[in-house]
NUBABA-727488 format. One record per residue (C-alpha): x, y, z. Coordinates in steps of 0.05 Angstrom, whole numbers, m for minus. Each point is the difference from the previous one (the first is absolute). Layout:
N
   east  north     up
      X      Y      Z
...
END
This chain:
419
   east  north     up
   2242   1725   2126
     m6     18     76
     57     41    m11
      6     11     82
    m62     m3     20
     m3    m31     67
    m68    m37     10
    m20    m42     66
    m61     m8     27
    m10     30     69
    m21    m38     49
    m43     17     71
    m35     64     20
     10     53    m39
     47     57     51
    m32     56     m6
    m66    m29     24
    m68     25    m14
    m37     61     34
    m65      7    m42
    m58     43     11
    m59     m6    m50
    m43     54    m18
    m15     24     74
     19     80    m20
    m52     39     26
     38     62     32
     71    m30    m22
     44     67     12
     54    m23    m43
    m40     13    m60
    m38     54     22
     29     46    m37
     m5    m31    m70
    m32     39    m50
    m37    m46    m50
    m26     13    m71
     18    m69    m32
    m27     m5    m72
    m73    m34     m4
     10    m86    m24
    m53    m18    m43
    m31    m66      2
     40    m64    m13
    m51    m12    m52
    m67     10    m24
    m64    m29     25
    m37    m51    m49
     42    m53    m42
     66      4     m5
     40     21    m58
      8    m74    m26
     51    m20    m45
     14    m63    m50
     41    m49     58
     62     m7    m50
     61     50     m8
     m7     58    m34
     m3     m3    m65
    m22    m73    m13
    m53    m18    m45
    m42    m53     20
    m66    m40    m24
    m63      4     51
    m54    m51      4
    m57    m43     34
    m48    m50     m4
    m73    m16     24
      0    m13     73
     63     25     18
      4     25     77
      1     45     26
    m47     41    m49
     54     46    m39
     57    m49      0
     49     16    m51
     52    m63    m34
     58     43    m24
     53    m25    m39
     67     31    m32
     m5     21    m66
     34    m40    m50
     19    m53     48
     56    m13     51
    m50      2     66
     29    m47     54
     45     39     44
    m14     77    m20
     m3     43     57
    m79     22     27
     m5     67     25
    m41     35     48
    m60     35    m31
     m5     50     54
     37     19     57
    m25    m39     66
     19    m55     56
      4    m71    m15
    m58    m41     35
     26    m66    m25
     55    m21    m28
     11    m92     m6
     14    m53    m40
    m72    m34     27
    m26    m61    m31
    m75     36    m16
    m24     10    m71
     45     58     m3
     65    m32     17
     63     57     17
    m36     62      3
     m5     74     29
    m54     38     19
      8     83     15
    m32     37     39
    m15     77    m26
    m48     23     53
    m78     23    m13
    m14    m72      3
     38     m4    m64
     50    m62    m16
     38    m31    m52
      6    m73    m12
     51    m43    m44
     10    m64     m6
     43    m68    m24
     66     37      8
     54    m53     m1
     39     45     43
    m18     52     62
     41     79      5
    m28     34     56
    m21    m34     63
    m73     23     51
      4     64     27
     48     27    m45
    m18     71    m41
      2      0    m69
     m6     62    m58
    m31     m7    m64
     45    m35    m44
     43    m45     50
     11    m68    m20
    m46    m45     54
     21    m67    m39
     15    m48    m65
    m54    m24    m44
    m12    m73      3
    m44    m54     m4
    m17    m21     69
    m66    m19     26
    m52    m33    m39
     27     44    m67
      5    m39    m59
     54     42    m30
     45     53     18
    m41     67      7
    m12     60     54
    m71     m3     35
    m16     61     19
    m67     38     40
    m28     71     20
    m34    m18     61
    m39     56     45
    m24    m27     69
      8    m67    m33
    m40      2    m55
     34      5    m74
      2     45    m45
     12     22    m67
     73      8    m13
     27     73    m18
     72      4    m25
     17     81      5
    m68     20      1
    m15    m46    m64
    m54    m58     11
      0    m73    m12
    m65    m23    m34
     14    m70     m4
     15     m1    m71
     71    m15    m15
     49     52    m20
     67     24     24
     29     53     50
     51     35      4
     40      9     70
     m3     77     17
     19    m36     72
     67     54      2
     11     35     68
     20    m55     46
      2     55     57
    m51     49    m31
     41     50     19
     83     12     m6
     28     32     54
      4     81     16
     50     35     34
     10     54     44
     41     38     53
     m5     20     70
     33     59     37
     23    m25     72
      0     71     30
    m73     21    m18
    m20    m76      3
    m32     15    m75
    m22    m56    m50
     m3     22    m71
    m30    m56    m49
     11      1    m78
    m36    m28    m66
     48    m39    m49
     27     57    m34
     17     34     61
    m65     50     22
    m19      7     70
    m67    m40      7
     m3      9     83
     39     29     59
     m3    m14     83
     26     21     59
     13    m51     40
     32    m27     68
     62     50     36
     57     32    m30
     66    m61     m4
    m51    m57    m15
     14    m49    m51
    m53    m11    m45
    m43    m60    m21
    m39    m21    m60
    m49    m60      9
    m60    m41    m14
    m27      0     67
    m74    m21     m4
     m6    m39    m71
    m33     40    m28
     54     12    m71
     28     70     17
     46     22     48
     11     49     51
     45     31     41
     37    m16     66
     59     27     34
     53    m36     49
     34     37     66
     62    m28     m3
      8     35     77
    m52    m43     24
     m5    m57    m49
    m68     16    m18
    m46    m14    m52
    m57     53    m20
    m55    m23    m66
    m47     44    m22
    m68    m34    m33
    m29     27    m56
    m24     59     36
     63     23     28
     m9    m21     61
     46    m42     35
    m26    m65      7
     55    m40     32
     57     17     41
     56    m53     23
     75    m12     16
     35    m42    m21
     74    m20      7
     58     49     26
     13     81    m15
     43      0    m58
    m27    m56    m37
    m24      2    m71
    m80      4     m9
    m25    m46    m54
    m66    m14    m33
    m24    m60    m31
    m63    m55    m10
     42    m51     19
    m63    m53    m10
    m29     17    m59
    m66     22     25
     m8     69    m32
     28     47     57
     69     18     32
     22     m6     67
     61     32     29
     72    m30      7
     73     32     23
     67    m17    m16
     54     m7     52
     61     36    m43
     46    m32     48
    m19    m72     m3
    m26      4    m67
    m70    m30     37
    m67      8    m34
    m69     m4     39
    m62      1    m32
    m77     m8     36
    m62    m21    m22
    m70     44    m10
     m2      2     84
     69     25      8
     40    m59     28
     57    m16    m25
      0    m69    m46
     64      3    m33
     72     17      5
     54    m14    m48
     80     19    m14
     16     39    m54
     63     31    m29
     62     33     31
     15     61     33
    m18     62    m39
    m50    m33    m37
    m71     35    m13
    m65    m35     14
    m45    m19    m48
    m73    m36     m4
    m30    m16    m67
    m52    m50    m40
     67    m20    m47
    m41    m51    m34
    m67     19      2
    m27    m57     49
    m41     61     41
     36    m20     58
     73     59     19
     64    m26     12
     62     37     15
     62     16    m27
     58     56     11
     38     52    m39
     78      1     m2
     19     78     m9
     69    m22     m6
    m17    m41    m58
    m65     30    m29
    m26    m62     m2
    m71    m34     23
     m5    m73     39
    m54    m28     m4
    m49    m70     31
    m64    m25    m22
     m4    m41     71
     21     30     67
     19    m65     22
     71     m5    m10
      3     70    m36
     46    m34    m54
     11     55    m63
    m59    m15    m57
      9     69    m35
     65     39     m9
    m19     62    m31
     70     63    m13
    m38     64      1
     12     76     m1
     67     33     40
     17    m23     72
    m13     76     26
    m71    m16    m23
    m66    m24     41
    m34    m64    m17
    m73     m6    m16
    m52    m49    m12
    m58     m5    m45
    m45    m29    m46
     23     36    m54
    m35    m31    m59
    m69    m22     30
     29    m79     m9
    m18    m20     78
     83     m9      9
     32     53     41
     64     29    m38
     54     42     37
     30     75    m19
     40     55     28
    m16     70     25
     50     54    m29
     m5     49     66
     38     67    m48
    m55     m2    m46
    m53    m29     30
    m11    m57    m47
    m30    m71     10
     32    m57    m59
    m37    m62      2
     39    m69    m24
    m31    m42    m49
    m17    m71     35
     72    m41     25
     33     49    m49
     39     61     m7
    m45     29    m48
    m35     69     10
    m73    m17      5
    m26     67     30
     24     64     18
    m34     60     20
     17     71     39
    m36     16     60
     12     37     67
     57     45     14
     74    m14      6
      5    m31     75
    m74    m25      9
      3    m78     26
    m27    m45    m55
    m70    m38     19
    m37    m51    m56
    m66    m20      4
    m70    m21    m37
    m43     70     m3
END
């Protein structure tokens, strides 16, 4: 179902080369002149326990219990309720970083162990099969593995521990306590992402972000970067919200603003007249820049110190770059729009670049968009209608209207983006 797409890996030095400068902007006259009132982030989270959820899709109801001795202190033995265990999916109970992530031979056999920060972590073990891999982000809700039966379990059941500087603790399932008595649960384990995606525009000639709530309010508005930038939307420190950045296309640059406002990075990258892209293209919580060589269809993508990692073929000429989670790994991949065809291409793995996803969407006069529209962890794909200034966001691999909303004015440049 390639349809035309031309994929081939590219191989050698990326041609544009790399030009970086990091964070070194103390008297940079090329942003002196940026006026900055970008809208206050709150924290990623709260300090104290995090909001822990049943480790089981949403929905599920399953039976909690224990037994004298079990270790750590506050270990919970959950099983589905009526049956049918081996296999189901285990979710994350928080959002955090996985820590471990084997099939070891220990007590514990396949397990995973998150990392939430505050000294808090999450522990669960004999999985008979692994879904995320160390070092890899994961929200509330993601699948981390497969129940099983691995280690020294005597029957197919999810082990699962609390644990605060490495001492246990008693389980909470959405604020709910386990007392060691048996009873049952009910997964309220729903927002993979926590959050679906927002939208908003930006206004090249007065370099002005506008952000909106769901139903199309403004929630926060910057200035930011010099009239004929392009602007950015990223992750850039971890922390679950994102912020803005701008691309010179004159100069190939690369301007990020922290939390603050401030601009906290500044690189090139690539040639004038490439495509700026964003993307956390390993799966550790934050996004890195990438450009997109519309002649040679070329993608380049760096890492968290700005040097470039990866490149990659990708479509034909007149195609629109794309990056995306498509399948809700935590790790972007890319992908391109066909205007001609109003249609979406695109790959779970960069290697290769062969089509996973073929998504027809919106009119071919339209812009294409990316977002998390339902909160599922899976990045979806949608059109900007430019005439009436409204954003449609496509069901997942379907056609389907999943989210619309009006924002901005007829004109404004469509951005998306976790507020």
């Amino acid at each position: 179902m390639s349809r035309g797409v031309r994929s081939r890996a590219t191989v050698g030095t990326f041609r544009g080369g790399l030009h970086m400068l990091k964070a070194r902007l103390t008297g940079l006259t090329v942003m002196a002149t940026i006026a900055l009132s970008l809208l206050a982030v709150p924290p990623a989270h709260a300090a104290g326990r995090p909001d822990f959820q049943l480790p089981v899709p949403c929905g599920e109801t399953w039976t909690a219990s224990t037994y004298a001795g079990h270790n750590p202190n506050g270990s919970v033995d959950l099983n589905h309720y009526p049956g049918d265990d081996y296999g189901r999916p285990v979710t994350a109970s928080a959002a955090g970083t996985v820590e471990v992530a084997e099939a070891g031979s220990s007590w514990a056999g396949t397990h995973v162990r998150i990392n939430h920060g505050g000294g808090w972590t999450t522990h669960y073990a004999h999985l008979s099969a692994l879904d995320v891999s160390v070092g890899v982000h994961v929200n509330a809700g993601q699948v981390v593995g497969r129940l099983g039966n691995t280690g020294n379990s005597t029957g197919p059941h999810l082990h699962f521990e609390e644990t605060l500087n490495g001492v246990g603790q008693q389980a909470t399932f959405d604020g709910v306590g386990f007392n060691g008595s048996t009873r049952d649960f009910t997964s309220r384990n729903c927002a993979v992402s926590g959050k679906p995606t927002g939208v908003g525009v930006y206004r090249p000639g007065d370099s002005f972000f506008a952000v909106s709530d769901r139903v199309g309010n403004t929630v926060g508005s910057s200035v930011f970067g010099a009239a004929g930038d392009v602007p950015l939307v990223g992750d850039w420190n971890g922390d679950g919200q994102d912020t803005f950045g701008v691309y010179r296309p004159g100069s190939a640059y690369f301007y990020l603003s922290n939390d603050n406002g401030s601009v906290a990075v500044a690189g090139g990258l690539g040639n004038p007249g490439d495509v700026p892209l964003v993307g956390d293209w390993n799966g550790d919580g934050r996004d890195t820049i990438a450009v997109y060589q519309p002649a040679t269809q070329d993608f380049a993508w760096t890492d968290d110190n700005l040097n470039v990692v990866g490149t990659q073929r990708m479509g034909v000429a007149g195609d629109v770059p794309l990056v995306g989670d498509w399948n809700g790994d935590g790790r972007d991949t890319i992908g391109v729009y066909r205007p001609s065809e109003a249609s979406f291409y695109l790959t779970d793995a960069v290697s290769g670049a062969h089509v996973d996803h073929y998504v027809a969407f919106g009119n071919h006069d339209e812009q294409p968009i990316v977002g998390d529209w339902d909160g599922d962890g899976s990045d979806e794909v949608g059109v900007y209608r430019s005439a009436t200034a409204e954003f449609f966001g496509a069901a997942h691999d379907s056609s389907a209207v999943a989210y619309g909303v009006r924002f901005g004015n007829p004109g404004d440049t469509p951005i998306t983006g976790t507020w």
